[in-house]
C-alpha positions in Angstrom: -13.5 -78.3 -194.1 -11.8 -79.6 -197.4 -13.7 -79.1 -200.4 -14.0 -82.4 -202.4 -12.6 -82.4 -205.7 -14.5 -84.6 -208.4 -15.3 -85.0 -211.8 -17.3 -87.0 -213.6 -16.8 -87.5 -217.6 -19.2 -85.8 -219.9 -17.5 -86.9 -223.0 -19.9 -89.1 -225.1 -17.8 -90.4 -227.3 -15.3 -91.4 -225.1 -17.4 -92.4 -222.6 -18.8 -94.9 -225.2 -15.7 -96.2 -226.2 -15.0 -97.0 -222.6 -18.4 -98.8 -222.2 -17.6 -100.9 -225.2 -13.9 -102.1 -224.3 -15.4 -102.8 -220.7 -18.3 -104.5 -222.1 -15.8 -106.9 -224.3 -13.6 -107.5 -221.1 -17.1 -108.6 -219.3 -17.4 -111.4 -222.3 -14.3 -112.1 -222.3 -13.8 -113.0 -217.8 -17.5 -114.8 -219.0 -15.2 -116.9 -221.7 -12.3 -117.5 -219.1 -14.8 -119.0 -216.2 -16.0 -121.4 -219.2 -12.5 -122.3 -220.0 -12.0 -122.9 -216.5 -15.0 -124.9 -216.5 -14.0 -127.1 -219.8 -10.8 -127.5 -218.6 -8.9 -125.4 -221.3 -5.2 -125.1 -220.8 -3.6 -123.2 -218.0 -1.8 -121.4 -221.0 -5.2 -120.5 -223.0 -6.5 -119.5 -219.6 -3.6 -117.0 -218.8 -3.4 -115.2 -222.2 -6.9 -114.3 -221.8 -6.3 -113.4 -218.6 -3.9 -111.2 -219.5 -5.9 -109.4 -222.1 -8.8 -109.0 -220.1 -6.5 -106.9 -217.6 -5.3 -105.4 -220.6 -8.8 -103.8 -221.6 -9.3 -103.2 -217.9 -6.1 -101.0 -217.5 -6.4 -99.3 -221.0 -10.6 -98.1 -219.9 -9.0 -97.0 -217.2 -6.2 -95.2 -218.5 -8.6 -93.4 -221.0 -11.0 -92.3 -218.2 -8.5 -90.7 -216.5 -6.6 -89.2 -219.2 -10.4 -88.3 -220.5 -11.0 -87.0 -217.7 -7.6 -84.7 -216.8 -8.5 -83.7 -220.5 -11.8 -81.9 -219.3 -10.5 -80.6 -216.2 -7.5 -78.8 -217.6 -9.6 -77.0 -220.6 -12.5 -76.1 -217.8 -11.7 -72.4 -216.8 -14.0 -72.9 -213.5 -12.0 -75.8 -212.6 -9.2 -75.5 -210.0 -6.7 -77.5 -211.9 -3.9 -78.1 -209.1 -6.1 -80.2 -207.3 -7.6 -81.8 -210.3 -4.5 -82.8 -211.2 -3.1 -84.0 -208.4 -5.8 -86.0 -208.2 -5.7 -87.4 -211.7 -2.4 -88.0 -211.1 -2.8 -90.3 -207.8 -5.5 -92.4 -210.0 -2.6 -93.1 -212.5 0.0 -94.4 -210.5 -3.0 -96.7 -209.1 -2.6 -98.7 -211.9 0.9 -99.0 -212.1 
């Protein structure tokens, strides 16, 4: 049987910074339902769209990237997997 290879993040800091962006992306889809709502321009609506996926993509990326970091500097991590793995979750995004 394959032997399932995870991680979880362990960095505070960035795991903070990552809570806050995706916290400010949550106010922000709140904001864009009450546009919707108001009936603010398609063109307000879009740009914040936009930047909420913005944040989105960015936590994301700094998870990952966070998360690669850990892996490659763990000596009891198999990094070939790791990596690979890492690497799949990136081009997710793209």
């Amino acid at each position: 049987m394959a032997v399932a290879h995870t991680h979880s993040l362990n960095d505070d800091d960035q795991l903070s910074a990552i809570s806050k962006r995706l916290r400010r992306a949550h106010g922000q889809l709140g904001a864009i339902v009450r546009m919707l709502d108001e009936g603010a321009s398609c063109e307000e609506i879009v740009t914040q769209m936009a930047a909420v996926s913005k944040a989105v993509n960015t936590a994301a990326f700094n998870l990952i990237s966070a998360s690669l970091k850990e892996c490659l500097v763990n000596p009891d991590v198999d990094s070939g997997p790791m990596t690979a793995k890492f690497q799949k979750l990136f081009l997710s995004l793209a």
